[in-house]
C-alpha positions in Angstrom: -15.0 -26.5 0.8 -11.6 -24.4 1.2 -10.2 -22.2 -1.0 -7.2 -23.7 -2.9 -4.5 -21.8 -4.2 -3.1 -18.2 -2.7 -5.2 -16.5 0.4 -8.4 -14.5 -1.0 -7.9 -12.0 1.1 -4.3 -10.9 -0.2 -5.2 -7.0 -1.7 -6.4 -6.0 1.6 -3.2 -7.2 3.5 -1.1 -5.9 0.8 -2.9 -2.4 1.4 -2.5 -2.4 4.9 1.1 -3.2 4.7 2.0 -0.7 2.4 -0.3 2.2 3.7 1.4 1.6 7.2 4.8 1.5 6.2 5.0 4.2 3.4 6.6 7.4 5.2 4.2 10.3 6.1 4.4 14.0 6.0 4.3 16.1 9.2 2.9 18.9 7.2 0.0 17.8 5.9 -2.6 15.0 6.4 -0.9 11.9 3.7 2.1 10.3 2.4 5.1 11.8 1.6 5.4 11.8 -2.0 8.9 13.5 -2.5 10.4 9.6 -1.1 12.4 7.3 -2.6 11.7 5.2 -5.2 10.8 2.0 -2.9 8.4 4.5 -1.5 7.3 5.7 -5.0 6.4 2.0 -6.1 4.4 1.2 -2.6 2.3 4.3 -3.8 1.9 3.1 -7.4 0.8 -0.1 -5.6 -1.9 1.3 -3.5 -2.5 3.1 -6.3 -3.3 0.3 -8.3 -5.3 -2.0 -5.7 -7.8 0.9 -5.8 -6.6 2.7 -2.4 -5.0 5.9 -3.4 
């Protein structure tokens, strides 16, 4: 039987997305968290889905 409605698998995409294209920080091993605010709400987003 298939899954109806939106892909189950959506959180994990969402995290990979957003961990890949957040901007790092040469100094120091993680994001930079002195960004922008599209950058702040990709961290909030990680945040919330459990990966940050």
């Amino acid at each position: 039987m298939s899954a109806i409605g939106p892909e189950t698998n959506w959180a994990s995409e969402a995290v990979e997305f957003l961990a890949d294209t957040l901007p790092r920080d040469p100094e120091r091993d993680g994001w930079n968290d002195k960004a922008m605010t599209a950058y702040q709400i990709g961290c909030e987003a990680l945040v919330a889905l459990g990966q940050a």
